[in-house]
C-alpha positions in Angstrom: 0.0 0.0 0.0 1.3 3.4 -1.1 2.0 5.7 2.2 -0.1 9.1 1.9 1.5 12.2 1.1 2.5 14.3 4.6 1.7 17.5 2.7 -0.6 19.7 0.3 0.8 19.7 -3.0 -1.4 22.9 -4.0 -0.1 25.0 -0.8 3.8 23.2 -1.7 3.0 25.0 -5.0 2.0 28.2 -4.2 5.3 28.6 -1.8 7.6 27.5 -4.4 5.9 29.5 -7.0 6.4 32.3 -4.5 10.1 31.5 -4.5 10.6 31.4 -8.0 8.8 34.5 -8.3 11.2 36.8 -6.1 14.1 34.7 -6.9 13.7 33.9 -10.2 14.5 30.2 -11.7 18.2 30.3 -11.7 19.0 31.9 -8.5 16.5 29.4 -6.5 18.1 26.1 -5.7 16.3 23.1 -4.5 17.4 24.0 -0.9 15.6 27.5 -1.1 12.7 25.2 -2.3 12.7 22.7 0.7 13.5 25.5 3.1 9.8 27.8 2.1 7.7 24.7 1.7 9.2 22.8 4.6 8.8 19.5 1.8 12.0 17.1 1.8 13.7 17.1 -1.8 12.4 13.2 -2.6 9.3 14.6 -1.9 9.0 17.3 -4.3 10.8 15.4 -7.1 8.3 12.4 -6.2 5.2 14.5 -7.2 6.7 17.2 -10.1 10.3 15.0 -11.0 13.2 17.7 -11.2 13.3 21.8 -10.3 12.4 22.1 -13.2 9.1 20.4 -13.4 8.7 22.4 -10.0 9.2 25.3 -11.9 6.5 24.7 -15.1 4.0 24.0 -12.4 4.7 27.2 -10.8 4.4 28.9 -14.3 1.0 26.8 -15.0 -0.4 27.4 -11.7 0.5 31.4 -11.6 -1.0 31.7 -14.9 -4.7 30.0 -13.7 -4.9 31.6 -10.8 -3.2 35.0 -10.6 -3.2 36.2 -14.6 -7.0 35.0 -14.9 -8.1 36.6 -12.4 -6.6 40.2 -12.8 -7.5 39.7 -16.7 -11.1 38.4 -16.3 -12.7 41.4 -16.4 -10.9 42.2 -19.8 -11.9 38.6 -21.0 -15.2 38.3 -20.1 -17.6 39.0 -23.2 -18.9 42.4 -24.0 -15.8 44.0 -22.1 -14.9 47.1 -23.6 -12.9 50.4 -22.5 -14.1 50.7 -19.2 -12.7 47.1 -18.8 -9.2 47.8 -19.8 -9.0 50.9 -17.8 -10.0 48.6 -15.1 -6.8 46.2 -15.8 -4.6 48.8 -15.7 -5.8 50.6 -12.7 -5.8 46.8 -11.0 -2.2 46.2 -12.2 -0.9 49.4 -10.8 -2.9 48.8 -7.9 0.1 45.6 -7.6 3.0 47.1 -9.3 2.9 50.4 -7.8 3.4 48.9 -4.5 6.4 48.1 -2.6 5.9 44.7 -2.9 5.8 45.0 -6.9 9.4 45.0 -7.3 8.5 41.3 -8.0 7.2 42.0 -10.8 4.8 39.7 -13.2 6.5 36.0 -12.8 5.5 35.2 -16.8 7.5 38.7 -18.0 10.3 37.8 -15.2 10.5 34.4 -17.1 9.8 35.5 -20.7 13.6 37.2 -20.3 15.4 34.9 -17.9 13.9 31.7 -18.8 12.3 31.4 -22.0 14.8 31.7 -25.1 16.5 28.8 -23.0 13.4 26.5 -22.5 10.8 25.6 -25.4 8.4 25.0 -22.8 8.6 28.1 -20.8 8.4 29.7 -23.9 5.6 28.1 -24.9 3.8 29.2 -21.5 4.5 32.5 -21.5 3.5 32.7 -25.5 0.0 31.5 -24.4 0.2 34.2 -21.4 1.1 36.9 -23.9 -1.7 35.5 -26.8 -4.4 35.4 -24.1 -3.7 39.1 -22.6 -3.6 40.2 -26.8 -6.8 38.2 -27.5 -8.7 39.5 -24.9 -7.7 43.6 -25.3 -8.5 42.8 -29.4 -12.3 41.7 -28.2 -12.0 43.9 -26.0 -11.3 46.9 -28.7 -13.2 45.2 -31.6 -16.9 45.7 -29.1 -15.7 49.5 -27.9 -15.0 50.0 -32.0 -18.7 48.8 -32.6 -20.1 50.7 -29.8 -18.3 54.0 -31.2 -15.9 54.3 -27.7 -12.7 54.4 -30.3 -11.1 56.7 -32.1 -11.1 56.7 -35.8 -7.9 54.6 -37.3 -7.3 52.4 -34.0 -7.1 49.0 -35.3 -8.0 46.8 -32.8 -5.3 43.8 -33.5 -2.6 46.6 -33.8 -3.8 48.1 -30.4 -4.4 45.0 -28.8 -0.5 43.8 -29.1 0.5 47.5 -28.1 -1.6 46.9 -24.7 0.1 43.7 -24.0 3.3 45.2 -25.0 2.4 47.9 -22.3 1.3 45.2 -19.5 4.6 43.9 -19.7 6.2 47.3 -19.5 4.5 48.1 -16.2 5.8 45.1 -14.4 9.4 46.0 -16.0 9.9 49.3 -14.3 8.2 47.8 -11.5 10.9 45.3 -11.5 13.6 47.8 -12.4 12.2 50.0 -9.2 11.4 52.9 -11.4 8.7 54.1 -8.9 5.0 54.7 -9.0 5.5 58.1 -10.6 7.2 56.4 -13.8 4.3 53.5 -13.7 1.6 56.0 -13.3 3.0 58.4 -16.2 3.5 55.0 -18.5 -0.2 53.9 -17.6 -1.7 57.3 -18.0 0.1 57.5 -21.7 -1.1 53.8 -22.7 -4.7 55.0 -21.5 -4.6 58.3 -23.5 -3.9 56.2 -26.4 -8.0 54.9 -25.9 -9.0 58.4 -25.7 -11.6 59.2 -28.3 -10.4 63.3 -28.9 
């Protein structure tokens, strides 16, 4: 008979994903792993194999939990301006903080991880195709409902938004400040403006 796990795999995640998120992937070794989730080594690699498969969990479970819900708003049908002004006022509401240093854990990976890994590249391409696709329905209903300015084409907009989403959580990262943030966000909104 198989002995029962000793710990909660979804709380084991959401610490390591924690340290992989303030650490990033190449500066967190195993030890910094077993040391926040308090789960021997054999144990981890039991349930996700190496660090590695550690890490794509982390990656997968960041992206259902935390991007879904700051984007759902922006996703959710018959989202328009309003919405995206929302999503930006929510992610400043993160990065502005002290704490947002930390940045977005897919943009941290899309540079440190992801033109060395096909897989975390392929994650954070579906994180950056689901943030377009949901600003480009997002546009397309506020261009049918008159909220746009003439000439905004709501693909080309769409990629610029996503473009700017992972801008905020740059100079987040970089510790630009909340007056740099707020001057970036404010530009990217005025770019929605109808005058």
């Amino acid at each position: 008979m198989a002995r029962p796990r000793a710990f909660d795999p979804t709380s084991t995640l959401k610490k390591a994903m924690m340290v992989f998120w303030e650490r990033g992937y190449f500066n967190t070794s195993i030890d910094d792993i077993v040391a926040a989730t308090g789960v021997s080594r054999y144990g981890l690699y039991d349930i996700y194999g190496s660090k590695r498969g550690l890490f794509l969990a982390a990656l997968d479970h960041y992206y259902e939990t935390i991007f879904a819900m700051m984007l759902a708003s922006v996703a959710r049908p018959g989202a328009s301006v309003k919405e995206i002004r929302e999503y930006f006022d929510l992610l400043f509401s993160y990065a502005g903080r002290p704490a947002g240093w930390i940045g977005c854990l897919m943009c941290n990976s899309a540079s440190e991880v992801a033109p060395f890994d096909p897989d975390v590249a392929l994650r954070v391409k579906r994180f950056r195709d689901n943030a377009t696709k949901a600003f480009r329905c997002a546009l397309a209903h506020a261009a049918k409902k008159g909220e746009l300015r003439r000439g905004i084409d709501p693909a080309k907009h769409a990629d610029f938004l996503t473009g700017a989403l992972q801008t905020v959580w740059l100079l987040a990262r970089a510790g630009a400040g909340r007056k740099a943030i707020t001057n970036h966000i404010e530009a990217t909104l005025a770019t929605l403006d109808r005058k």
